[in-house]
C-alpha positions in Angstrom: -27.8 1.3 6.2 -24.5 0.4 7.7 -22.8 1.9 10.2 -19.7 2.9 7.6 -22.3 4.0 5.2 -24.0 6.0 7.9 -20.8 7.7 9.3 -19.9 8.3 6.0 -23.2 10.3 5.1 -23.0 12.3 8.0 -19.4 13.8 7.6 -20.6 14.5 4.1 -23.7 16.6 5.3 -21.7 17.7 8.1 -19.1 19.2 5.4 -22.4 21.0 3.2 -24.0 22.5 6.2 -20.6 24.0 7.3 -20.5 25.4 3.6 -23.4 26.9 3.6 -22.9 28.1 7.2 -19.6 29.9 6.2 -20.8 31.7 3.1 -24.0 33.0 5.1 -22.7 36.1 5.9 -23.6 35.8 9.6 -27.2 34.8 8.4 -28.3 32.4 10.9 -30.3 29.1 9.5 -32.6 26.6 11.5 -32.4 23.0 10.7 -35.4 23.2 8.5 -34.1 26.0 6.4 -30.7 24.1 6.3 -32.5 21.0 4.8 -34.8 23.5 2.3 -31.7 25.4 1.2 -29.6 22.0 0.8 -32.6 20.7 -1.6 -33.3 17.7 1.2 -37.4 17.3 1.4 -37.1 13.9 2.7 -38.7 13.4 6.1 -34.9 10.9 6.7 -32.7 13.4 5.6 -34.8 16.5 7.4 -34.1 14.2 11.1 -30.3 13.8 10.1 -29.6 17.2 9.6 -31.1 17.9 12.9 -29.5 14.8 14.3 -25.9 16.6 12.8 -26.8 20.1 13.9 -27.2 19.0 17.2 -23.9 17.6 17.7 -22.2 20.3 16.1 -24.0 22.7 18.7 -22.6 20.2 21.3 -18.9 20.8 19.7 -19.0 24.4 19.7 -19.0 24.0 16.0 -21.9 26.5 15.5 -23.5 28.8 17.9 -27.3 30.1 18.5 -28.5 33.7 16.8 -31.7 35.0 15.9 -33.8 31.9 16.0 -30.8 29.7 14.0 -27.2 28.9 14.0 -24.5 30.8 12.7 -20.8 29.2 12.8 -18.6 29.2 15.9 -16.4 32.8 16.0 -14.6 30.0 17.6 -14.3 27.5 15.5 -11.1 26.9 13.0 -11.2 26.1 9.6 -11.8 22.7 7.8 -8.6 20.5 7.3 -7.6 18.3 5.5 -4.2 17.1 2.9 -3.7 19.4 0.4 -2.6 17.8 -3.3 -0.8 20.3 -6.3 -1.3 20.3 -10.2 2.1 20.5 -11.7 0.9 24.2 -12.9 0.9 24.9 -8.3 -2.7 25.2 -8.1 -3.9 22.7 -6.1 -7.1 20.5 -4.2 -7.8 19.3 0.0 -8.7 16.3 -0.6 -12.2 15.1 0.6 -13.2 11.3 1.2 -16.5 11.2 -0.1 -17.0 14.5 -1.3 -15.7 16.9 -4.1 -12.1 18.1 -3.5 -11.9 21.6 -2.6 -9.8 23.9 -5.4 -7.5 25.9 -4.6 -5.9 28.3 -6.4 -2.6 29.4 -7.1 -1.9 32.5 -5.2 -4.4 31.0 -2.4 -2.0 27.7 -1.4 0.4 30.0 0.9 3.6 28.1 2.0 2.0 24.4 1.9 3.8 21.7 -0.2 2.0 18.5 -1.6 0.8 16.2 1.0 0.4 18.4 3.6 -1.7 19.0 6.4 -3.7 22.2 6.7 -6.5 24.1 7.4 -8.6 26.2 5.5 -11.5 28.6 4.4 -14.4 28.0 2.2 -14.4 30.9 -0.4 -17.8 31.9 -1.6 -17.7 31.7 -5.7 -21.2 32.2 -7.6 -19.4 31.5 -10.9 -18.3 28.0 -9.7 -20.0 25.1 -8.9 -17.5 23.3 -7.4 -16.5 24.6 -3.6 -13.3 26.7 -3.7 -10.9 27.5 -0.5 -8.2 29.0 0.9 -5.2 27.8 2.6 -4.7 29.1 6.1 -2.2 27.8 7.7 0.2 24.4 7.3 -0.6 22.3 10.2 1.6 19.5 9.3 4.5 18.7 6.8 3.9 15.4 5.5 7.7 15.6 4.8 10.8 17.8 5.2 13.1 16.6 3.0 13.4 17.4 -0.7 15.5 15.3 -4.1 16.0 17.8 -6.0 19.1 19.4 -8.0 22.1 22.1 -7.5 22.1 25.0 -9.2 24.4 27.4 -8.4 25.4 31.0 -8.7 28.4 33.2 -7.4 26.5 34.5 -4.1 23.3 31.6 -3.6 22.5 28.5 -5.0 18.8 26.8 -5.7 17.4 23.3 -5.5 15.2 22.5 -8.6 12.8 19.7 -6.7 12.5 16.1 -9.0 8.7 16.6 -8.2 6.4 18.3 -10.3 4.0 18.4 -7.5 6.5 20.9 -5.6 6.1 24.2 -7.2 8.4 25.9 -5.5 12.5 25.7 -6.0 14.2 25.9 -1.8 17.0 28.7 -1.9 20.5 27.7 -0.3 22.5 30.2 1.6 26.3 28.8 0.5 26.9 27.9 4.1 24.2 25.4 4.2 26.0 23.9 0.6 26.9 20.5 2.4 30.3 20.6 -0.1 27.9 20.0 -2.9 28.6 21.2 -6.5 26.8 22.5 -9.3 25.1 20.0 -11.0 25.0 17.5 -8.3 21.4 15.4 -7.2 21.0 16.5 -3.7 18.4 16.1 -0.8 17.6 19.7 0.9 16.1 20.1 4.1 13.7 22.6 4.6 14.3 24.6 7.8 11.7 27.6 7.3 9.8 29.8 4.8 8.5 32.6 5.4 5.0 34.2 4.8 6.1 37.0 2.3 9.0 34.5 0.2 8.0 33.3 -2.8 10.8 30.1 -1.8 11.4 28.5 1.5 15.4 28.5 2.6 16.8 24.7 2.6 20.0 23.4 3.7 21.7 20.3 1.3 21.6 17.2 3.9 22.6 14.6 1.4 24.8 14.4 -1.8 23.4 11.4 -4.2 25.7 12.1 -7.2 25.7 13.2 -10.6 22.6 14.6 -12.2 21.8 12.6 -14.8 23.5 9.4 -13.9 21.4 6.5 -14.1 22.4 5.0 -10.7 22.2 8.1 -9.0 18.6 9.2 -10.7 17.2 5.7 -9.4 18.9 6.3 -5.8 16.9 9.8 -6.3 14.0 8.0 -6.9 13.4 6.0 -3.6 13.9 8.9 -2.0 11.8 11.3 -3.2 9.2 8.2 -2.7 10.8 7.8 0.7 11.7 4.2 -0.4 15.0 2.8 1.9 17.3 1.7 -0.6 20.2 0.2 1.3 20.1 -2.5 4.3 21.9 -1.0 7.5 24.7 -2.8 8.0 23.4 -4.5 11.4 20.4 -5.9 9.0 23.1 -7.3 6.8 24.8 -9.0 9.8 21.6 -10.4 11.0 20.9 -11.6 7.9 24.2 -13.1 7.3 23.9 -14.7 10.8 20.6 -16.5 10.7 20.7 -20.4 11.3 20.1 -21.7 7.5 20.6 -25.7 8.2 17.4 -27.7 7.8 17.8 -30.2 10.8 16.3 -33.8 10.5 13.9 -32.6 13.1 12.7 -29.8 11.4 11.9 -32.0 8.5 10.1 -34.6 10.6 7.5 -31.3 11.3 6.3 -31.4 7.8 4.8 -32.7 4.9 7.7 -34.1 2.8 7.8 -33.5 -1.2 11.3 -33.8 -1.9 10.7 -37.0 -3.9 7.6 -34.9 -5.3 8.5 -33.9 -9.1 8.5 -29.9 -8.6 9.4 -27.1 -11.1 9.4 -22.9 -11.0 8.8 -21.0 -13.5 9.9 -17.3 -13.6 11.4 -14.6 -15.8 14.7 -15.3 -17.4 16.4 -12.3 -15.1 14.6 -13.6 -11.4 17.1 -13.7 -8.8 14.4 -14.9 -5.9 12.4 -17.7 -6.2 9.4 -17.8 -4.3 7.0 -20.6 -5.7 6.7 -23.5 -7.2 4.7 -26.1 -8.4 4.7 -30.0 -8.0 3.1 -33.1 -9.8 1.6 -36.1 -8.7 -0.4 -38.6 -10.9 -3.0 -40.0 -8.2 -4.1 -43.6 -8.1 -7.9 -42.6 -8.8 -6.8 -40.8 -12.0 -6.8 -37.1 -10.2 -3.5 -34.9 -10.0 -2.0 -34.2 -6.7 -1.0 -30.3 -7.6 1.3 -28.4 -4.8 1.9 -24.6 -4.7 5.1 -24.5 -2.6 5.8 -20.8 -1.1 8.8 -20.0 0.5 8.6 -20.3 4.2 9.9 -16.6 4.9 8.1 -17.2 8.0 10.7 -19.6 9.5 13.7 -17.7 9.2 12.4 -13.9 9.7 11.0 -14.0 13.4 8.6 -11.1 14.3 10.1 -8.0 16.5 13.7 -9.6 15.3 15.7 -6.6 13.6 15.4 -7.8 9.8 11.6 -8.2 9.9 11.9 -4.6 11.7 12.8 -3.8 8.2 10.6 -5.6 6.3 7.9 -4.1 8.4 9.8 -0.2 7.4 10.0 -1.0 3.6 6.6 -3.3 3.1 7.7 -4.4 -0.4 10.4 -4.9 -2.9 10.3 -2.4 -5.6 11.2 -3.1 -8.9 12.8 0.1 -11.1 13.4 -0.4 -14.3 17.3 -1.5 -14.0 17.3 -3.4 -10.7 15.3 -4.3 -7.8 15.7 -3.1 -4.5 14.7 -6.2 -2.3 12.3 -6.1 1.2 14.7 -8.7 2.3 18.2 -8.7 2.5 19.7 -10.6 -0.5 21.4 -13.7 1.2 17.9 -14.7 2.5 15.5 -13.2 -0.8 18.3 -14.7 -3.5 19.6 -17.4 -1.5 18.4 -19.0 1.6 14.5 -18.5 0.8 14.6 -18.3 -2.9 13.6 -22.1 -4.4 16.4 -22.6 -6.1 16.5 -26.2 -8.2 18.3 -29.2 -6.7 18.4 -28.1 -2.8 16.1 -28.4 0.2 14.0 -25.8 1.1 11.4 -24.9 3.4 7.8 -23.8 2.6 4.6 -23.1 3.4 2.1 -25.2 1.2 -1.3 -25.4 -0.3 -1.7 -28.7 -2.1 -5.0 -29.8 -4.2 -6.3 -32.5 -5.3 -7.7 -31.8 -9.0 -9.9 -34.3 -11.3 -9.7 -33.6 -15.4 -12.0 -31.1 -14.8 -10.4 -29.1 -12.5 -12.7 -29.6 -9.4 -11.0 -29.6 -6.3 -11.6 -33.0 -4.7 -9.7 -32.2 -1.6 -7.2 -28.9 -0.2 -4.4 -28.9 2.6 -2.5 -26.6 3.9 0.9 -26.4 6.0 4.6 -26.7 6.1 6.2 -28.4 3.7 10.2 -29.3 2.6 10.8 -29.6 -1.0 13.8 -30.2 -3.7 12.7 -28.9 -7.0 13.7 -30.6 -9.9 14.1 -27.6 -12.8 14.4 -24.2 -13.3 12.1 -23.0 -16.0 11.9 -19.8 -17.8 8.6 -18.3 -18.9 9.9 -18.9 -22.9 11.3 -22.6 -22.3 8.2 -23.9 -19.9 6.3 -21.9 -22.8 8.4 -24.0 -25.7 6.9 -27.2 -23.6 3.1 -25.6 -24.2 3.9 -25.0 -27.9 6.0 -28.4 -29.3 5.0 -31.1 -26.5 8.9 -31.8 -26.3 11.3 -31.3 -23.7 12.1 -32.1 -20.3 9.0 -31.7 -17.8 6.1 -31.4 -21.0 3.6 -33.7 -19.7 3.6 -31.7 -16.6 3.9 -29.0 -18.2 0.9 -29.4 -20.2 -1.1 -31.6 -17.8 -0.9 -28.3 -15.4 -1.6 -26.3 -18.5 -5.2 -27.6 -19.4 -6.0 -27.3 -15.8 -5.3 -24.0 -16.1 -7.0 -23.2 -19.1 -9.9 -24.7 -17.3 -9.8 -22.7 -14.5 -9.2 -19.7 -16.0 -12.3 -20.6 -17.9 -14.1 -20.8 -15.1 -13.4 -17.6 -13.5 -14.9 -16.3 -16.9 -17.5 -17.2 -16.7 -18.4 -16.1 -13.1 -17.3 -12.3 -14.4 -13.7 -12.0 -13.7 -12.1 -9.3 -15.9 -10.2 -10.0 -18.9 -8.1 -7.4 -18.9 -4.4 -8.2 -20.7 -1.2 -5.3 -20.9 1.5 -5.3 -22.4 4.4 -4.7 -20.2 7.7 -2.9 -21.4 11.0 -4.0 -20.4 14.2 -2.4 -21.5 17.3 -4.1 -22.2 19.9 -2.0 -20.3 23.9 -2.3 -20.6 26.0 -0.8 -18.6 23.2 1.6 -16.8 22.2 2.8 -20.5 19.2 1.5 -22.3 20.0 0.2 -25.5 16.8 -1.7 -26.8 13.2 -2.6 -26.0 11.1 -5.5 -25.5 7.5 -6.2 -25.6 6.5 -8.6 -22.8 3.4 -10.0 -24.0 1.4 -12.8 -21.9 1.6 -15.9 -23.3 -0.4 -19.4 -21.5 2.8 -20.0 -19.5 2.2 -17.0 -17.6 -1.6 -17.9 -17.4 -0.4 -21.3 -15.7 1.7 -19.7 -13.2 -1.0 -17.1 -12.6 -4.0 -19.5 -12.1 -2.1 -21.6 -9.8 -0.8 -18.3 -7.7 -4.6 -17.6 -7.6 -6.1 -20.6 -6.6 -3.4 -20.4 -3.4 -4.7 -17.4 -2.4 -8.1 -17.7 -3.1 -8.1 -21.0 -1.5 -5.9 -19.9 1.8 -8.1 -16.8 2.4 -11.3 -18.9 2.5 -9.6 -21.4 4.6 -8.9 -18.8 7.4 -11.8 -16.7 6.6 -15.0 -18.7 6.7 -15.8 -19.8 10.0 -16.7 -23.5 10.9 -20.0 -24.0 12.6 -19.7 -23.1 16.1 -16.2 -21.0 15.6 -15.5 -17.2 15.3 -14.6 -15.5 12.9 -10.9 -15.9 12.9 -8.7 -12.2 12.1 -7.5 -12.2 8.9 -5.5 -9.9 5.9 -7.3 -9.7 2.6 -6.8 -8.2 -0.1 -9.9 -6.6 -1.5 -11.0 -5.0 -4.9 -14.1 -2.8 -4.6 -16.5 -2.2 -7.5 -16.1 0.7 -9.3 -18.3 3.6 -8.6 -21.4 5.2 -10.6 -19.1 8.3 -11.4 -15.9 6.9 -13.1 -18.7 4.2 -15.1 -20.5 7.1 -16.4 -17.3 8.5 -17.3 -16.6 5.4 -19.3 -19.5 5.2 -20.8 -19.2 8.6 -22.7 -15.6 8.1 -23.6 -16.2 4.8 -25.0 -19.2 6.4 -26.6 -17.2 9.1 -28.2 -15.0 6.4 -29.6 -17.7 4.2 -31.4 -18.1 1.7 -28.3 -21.1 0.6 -26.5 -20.9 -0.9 -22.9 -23.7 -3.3 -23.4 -25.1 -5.2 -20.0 -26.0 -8.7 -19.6 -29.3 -9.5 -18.3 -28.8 -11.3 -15.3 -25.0 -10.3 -15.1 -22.7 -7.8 -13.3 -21.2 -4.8 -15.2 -17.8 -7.3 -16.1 -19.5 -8.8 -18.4 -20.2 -5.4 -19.9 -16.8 -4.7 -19.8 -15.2 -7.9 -21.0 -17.5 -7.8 -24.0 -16.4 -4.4 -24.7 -12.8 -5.6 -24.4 -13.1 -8.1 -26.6 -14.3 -5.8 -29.3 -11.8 -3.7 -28.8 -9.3 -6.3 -29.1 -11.2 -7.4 -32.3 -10.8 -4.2 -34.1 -7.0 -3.8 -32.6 -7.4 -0.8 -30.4 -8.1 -2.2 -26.8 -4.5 -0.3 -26.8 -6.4 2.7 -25.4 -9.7 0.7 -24.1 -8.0 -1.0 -21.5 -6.1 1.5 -20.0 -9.4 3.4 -19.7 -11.5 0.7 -18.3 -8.5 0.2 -16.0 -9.0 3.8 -14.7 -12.7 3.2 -14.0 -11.5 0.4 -11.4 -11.1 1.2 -8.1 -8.1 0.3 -6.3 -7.0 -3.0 -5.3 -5.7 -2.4 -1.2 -5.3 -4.7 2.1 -8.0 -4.6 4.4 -9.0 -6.0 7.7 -12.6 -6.3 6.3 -13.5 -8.8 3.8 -15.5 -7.4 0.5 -14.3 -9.9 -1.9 -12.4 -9.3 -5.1 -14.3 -7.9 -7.6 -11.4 -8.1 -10.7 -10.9 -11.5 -10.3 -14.5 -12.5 -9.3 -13.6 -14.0 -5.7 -15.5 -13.9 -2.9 -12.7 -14.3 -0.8 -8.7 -13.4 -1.6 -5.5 -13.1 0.4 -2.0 -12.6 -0.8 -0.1 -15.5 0.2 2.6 -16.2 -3.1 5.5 -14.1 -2.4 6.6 -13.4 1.2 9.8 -12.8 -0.1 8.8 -9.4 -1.9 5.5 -8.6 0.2 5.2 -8.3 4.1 1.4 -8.8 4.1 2.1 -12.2 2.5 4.2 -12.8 5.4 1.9 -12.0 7.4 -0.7 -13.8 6.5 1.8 -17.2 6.7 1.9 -16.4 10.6 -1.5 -16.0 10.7 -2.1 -19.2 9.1 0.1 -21.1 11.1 -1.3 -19.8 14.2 -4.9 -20.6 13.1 -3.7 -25.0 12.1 -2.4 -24.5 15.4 -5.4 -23.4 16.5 -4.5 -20.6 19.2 -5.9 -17.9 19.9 -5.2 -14.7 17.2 -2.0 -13.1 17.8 -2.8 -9.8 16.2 -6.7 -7.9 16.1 -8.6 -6.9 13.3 -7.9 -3.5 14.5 -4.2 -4.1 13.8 -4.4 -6.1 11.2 -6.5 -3.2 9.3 -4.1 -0.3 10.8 -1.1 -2.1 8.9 -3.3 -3.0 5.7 -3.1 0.7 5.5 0.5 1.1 5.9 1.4 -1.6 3.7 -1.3 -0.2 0.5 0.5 3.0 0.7 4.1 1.8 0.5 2.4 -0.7 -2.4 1.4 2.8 -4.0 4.5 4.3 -3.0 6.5 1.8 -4.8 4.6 1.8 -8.3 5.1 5.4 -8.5 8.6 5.0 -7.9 8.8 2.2 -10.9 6.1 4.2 -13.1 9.2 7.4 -12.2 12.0 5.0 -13.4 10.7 3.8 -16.0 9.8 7.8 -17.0 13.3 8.4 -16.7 14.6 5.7 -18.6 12.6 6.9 -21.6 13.7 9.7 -21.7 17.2 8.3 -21.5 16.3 6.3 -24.3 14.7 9.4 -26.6 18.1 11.2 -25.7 19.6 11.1 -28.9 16.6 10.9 -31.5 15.9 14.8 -31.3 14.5 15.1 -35.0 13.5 11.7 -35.7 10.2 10.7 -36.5 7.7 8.0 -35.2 4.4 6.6 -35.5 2.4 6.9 -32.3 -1.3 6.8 -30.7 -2.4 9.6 -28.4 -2.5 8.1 -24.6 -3.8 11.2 -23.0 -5.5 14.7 -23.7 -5.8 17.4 -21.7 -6.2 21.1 -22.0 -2.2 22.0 -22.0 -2.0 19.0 -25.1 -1.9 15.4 -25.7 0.5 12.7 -24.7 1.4 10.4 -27.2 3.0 6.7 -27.1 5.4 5.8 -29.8 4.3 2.5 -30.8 7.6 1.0 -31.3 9.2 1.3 -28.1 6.1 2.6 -25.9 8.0 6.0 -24.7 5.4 8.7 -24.3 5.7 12.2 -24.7 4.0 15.4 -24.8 3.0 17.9 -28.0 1.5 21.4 -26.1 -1.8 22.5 -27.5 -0.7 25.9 -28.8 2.1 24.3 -30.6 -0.1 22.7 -32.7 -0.2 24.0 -36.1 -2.5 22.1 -38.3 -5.5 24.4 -36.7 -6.2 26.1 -33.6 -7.5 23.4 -31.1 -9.9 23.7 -27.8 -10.4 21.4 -25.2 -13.4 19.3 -24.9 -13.9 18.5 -21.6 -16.7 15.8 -21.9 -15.3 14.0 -25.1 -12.0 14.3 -23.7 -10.6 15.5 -26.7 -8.6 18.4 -29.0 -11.4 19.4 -31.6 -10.4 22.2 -34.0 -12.0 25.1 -34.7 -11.3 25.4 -38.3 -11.8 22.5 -39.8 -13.3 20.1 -36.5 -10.8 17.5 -36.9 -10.7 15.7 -33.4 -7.5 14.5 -31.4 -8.6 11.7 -28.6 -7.2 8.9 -27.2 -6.4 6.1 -29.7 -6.0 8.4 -32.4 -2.9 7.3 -35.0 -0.4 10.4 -35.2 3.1 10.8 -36.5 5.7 12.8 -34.7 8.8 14.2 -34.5 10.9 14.8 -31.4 11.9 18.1 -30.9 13.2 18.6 -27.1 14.1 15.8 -24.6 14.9 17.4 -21.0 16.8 15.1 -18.4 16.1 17.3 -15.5 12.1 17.7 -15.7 12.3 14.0 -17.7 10.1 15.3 -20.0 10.1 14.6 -23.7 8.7 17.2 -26.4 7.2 15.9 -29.5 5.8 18.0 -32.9 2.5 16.8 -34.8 3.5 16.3 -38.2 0.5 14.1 -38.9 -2.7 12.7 -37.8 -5.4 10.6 -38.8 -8.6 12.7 -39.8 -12.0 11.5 -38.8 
C-alpha cells in the first residue's frame, strides 16, 4: 500500500470512528467494539483502528471513560468547505468520503465555498451522514456580482450565482451612486445570526443589467477572473526589447529557410504554433512543432509574468477573449505571425512513412513561416489536393492519420463534440454554427500531442545514473468504480452494453460503445455521459500518465501564450539542456499545479456562464416558438432539453408537465409516468415550445408539447 493510499484510508476511518463517536450518546467504545460496530473483522483493519485511536487519544481528540473512549468535551467540530444546491441546501465536502448534507435551515450564515465547522446529526432514516453548520470559519470570498434592486427606503442585490441563496440588503448610504437596475459588486460587511440576509455595501458599478459587455465583465468576476491589464503591465509590455539581434539568432537552431505553416481558426488573433517540412535525403520527413518562445520575453519575478502567474490562463467567453498576456506580446510580438522572424522553442522529429520516430530534438529555435492557414482552407488542401502548401499539407496529414491510429490502438479515447460558436454583431448573437472536427484539426491535434508527449518524456525519464529531474505534467487519472457503475446502468437503461475486451483496459469498452452510439446517431447523449464518468484532467507534480489519450507520460508545452504551466514547463526545459540544477522543487512545482487546475476550472465555468447567457440572449425573442430537441439532463425538479438546431438548452419543471403525472427515478435517471409509464431520459426526442426566457437568472422556460413514446 502506498503511503497516499495509506494516509488516505486513515483520514477516512478517522472520519467513521468520529461518527460513530458523536452519535454515541456519551457511550464510550474500545477499539475492538469500534472495529465490530464499523463491520471491520479483518485482523489489518482491527490494528489500524487501534493504530488511529491511538493518535486521536494523543490529540485530545477523544478521551478515556468506562473502559473506552468517548469524544473530547474539548474537541470542535469537523470542518471542512461547504458547497449549496441552487434550492440553499447544501454538502461539506469530503475527499474520499460521502459529502455530508446539510440542510436548509441547518447552513446558518455560510455562503458557497466556505470554510466551516460542523456537527454530525444523528438520522436513523438516512443512510447518508447528515450535519450541521456551526460556525463560518472562513469566507472563501467577500465580494458579490450581483444586481440593484431598489425601493424608496433600502435596496437589494440579487447575486448572479445560483449557489448564493441569499440576496445582501443595502442601507442607501452604502449605494455607491448606483441605480436601479445597474450590475453591481457588493461587499459583505456582516450578517447577523437572526437575519435571514447579510448587509452589503455596493463597491463596484459594472453597468447595465443586461448588456452584453457588461454581463461578460460580470462574469470574470463573479469567477474572480482579472479582466483588464493594470496600466503598469501595459507599459511593461509595451516596453519589452522585441528586436531579434544577430547574436540571439546565432544561439539557435535556424528554420527560417524551413517551409513552415499555422493553422488556426479563422477569428485567432495569437499564434502560438506551427509546423514545418522537410523532405530528408533517406526518404524520412524532417517535421518541426515551433512554439512560441514566451519564455524569452516574459522573465520570471518581472511584473508581467507577475500577472500571468495571478490570472494562469486566457479565458475564452463566448464574444471575446480575455488574454494571460498582454495583447502587444500574445497578438503581436509572440504570436507566429506569417512572413516575420520569430523566436521559439522547438521539438523537431524525424518521421519515416510510417510514422516512427527515427530521431527527436529539442531547443530554441528562429523561424519565418511561410502561410497562414485556416482550419477550412488547410482542410480544402486535405479534400481537393490543390492549392498552395497541399503536398505538405497532406504528407503531414497521413502521418497524422497514422498516429492517431496508433494511439487507437493502445486505448486512447475516441471521444468527438461538437462545439457551438455563435456568430455575434455588434454584442448581439445573430446566428449559430456547428464546429464539427474535420482531419485538419486531427493534424494540428496529433502534432500538438506528439510535442507534449515527447517533451514530458524527455524531461521526465531519467538517463542511467541521473535523478529524476522536477517536472509539470499534466495527468488524467482513471475513472473510478463508482461513476463506471453509474455508467453502466444508464447505458443499460438506454439499450447499451459496455462490453470489455479480454486483455484490454475499460477504453476499449468505451470506444466500442461510442462507436455504436455513433452508429445508431445518438452518441449525442453517450458521450457527454461517458465524459462525466472521467475524472478530471489537472497539473501535478507526480507523474500518473494520461489515461484519455493513452500516454504514459504528458506535459503541456503548445501554448505558452494562453497557459502559464506551458510556460513553465519551457523554463524548465531549458534549464534541464542546460543541465543545471532544478530551479523550482517538486514541492512547488505541485503547490502551483494546484493553483493553475483551479483557475483552469475557474475559467471554463466562466465560458460554460457566457455561453449560458448568450443563449439566452439568443432565445430572447422566440417566446412561443417551437423546436425539436433531445433531453440533456433529468432530475427531480424536470428535464433540460437541447434544441437541436442551435444547441441552447432549457428547462421544462416536472409539475408542469401535463401529458401525465411524472416521478423521479433515481437509478434510471429518468421521468416515468404514473399513468401511462411513458419514460423521459436522456436522448429522448421531444418538441417544445418556449414559454419564459429570464435575463436576470439566465434561465430559459420551455413547455412539452411532444415526446417520443417508448
Amino acid at each position: 500500500m502506498s503511503k497516499k493510499t495509506e494516509k488516505s484510508l486513515k483520514k477516512g476511518l478517522k472520519r467513521k470512528i468520529i461518527h460513530l463517536l458523536s452519535e454515541s450518546n456519551s457511550k464510550s467504545y474500545n477499539s475492538k467494539q469500534v472495529a465490530k460496530a464499523l463491520g471491520f473483522h479483518q485482523p489489518m483493519k482491527k490494528k489500524l483502528v487501534h493504530q488511529i485511536m491511538e493518535d486521536m487519544l494523543r490529540d485530545k481528540v477523544i478521551t478515556p471513560q468506562n473502559n473506552g473512549f468517548v469524544m473530547a468535551s474539548s474537541f470542535s467540530s469537523n470542518e471542512g468547505i461547504i458547497e449549496f444546491t441552487s434550492k440553499g441546501s447544501a454538502y461539506i465536502l469530503i475527499e474520499g468520503e460521502d459529502d455530508i448534507y446539510i440542510s436548509k435551515e441547518k447552513t446558518r450564515n455560510a455562503l458557497d465555498g466556505d470554510l466551516v465547522s460542523y456537527s454530525l446529526i444523528t438520522n436513523t432514516r438516512k443512510k447518508k451522514p447528515e450535519g450541521a453548520v456551526d460556525r463560518v470559519l472562513k469566507r472563501k470570498k467577500t465580494e458579490f456580482v450581483g444586481t440593484l434592486q431598489v425601493s424608496e427606503k433600502f435596496a437589494f442585490v440579487i447575486t448572479d450565482s445560483r449557489r448564493v441563496h441569499v440576496d445582501f440588503f443595502i442601507d442607501l448610504k452604502h449605494m455607491n451612486k448606483a441605480n436601479n437596475g445597474d450590475k453591481v459588486i457588493v461587499e459583505l460587511m456582516n450578517w447577523p445570526e437572526k437575519l435571514n440576509s447579510p448587509f452589503g455595501k455596493i463597491t463596484k458599478i459594472l453597468g447595465k443589467s443586461g448588456e452584453t459587455n457588461t454581463e461578460m465583465n460580470a462574469i470574470m468576476e463573479d469567477f474572480e477572473l482579472p479582466y483588464e491589464f493594470p496600466a503598469e503591465v501595459l507599459q511593461a509590455a509595451e516596453d519589452v526589447d522585441t528586436t531579434i539581434s544577430k547574436k540571439e539568432i546565432a544561439k539557435r537552431r535556424d528554420f527560417r529557410n524551413v517551409d513552415t505553416i499555422t493553422i488556426d481558426p479563422f477569428d485567432a488573433k495569437d499564434f502560438d504554433d506551427a509546423i514545418s517540412y522537410k523532405e530528408l535525403e533517406n526518404g524520412n520527413l524532417e517535421v518541426g512543432v515551433h512554439i512560441a518562445d514566451v519564455s524569452h520575453y516574459v522573465v520570471p519575478g518581472t511584473i508581467i509574468d507577475n500577472e500571468a502567474v495571478n490570472r494562469g490562463t486566457s479565458v475564452y467567453l463566448v464574444d471575446r477573449v480575455v488574454p494571460m498576456l498582454p495583447e502587444v506580446l500574445s497578438n503581436q510580438v509572440c504570436s507566429l505571425r506569417p512572413n516575420e522572424e520569430k523566436l521559439t522553442f522547438s521539438a523537431v522529429f524525424e518521421l519515416d512513412k510510417d510514422a516512427k520516430i527515427k530521431s527527436s530534438w529539442f531547443g530554441r529555435t528562429v523561424i519565418n513561416s511561410n502561410r497562414r492557414f485556416t482550419y477550412e482552407e488547410a482542410q480544402e488542401r486535405i479534400e481537393t489536393k490543390q492549392g498552395d502548401f497541399q503536398t505538405e499539407i497532406n504528407r503531414l496529414n497521413d502521418l497524422a492519420q497514422i498516429m492517431r491510429a496508433e494511439r487507437m490502438s493502445k486505448g486512447a479515447l475516441n471521444i468527438e463534440s461538437t462545439e457551438v460558436k455563435f456568430i455575434v454583431e455588434d454584442g448581439k448573437p445573430v446566428g449559430v454554427k456547428l464546429k464539427i472536427s474535420q482531419e485538419a484539426h486531427k493534424l494540428v491535434e496529433e502534432f500538438m500531442l506528439l510535442a507534449n508527449k515527447h517533451v514530458s518524456r524527455f524531461i521526465g525519464i531519467p538517463k542511467k545514473g541521473e535523478t529524476k529531474y522536477p517536472n509539470i505534467y499534466r495527468i488524467h487519472d482513471q475513472p473510478s468504480e463508482e461513476k463506471i457503475a453509474d455508467l453502466h446502468r444508464f447505458v443499460a437503461d438506454n439499450g447499451y452494453e459496455i462490453k470489455e475486451v479480454k486483455d484490454k483496459p475499460l477504453s476499449f469498452a468505451l470506444n466500442n460503445l461510442l462507436t455504436e452510439a455513433k452508429e445508431n446517431r445518438e452518441v449525442n447523449f453517450i458521450g457527454p455521459m461517458v465524459i462525466r464518468s472521467m475524472a478530471k484532467a489537472v497539473y501535478s507534480a507526480e507523474n500518473i500518465g494520461h489515461y484519455g489519450l493513452s500516454f504514459d507520460y504528458y506535459s503541456h508545452f503548445t501554448s505558452p501564450i494562453r497557459r502559464y504551466p506551458d510556460l513553465m514547463l519551457h523554463r524548465i526545459l531549458q534549464n534541464f539542456l542546460d543541465k543545471k540544477t532544478p530551479n523550482i522543487s517538486e514541492d512547488e512545482i505541485e503547490q502551483q499545479s494546484k493553483y493553475f487546475s483551479n483557475q483552469e476550472k475557474k475559467a471554463t465555468d466562466a465560458e460554460r456562464a457566457s455561453t449560458k447567457f448568450m443563449q439566452v440572449v439568443f432565445m430572447e425573442d422566440k417566446v412561443g416558438q417551437e423546436f425539436a430537441g433531445t433531453i440533456s439532463g433529468v432530475t427531480s425538479y424536470g428535464i433540460f432539453v437541447e434544441i437541436t438546431e442551435n444547441k441552447c438548452e432549457g428547462l421544462i419543471r416536472t409539475n408542469a408537465i401535463t401529458q401525465d403525472r411524472f416521478y423521479f427515478e433515481e437509478d434510471g435517471k429518468k421521468l416515468v409516468g404514473k399513468k401511462f409509464g411513458d419514460e423521459l431520459k436522456m436522448g429522448s426526442k421531444v418538441t417544445i415550445e418556449i414559454t419564459k426566457v429570464d435575463m436576470v437568472n439566465r434561465t430559459i422556460d420551455m413547455e412539452l408539447i411532444d415526446f417520443d413514446k417508448i
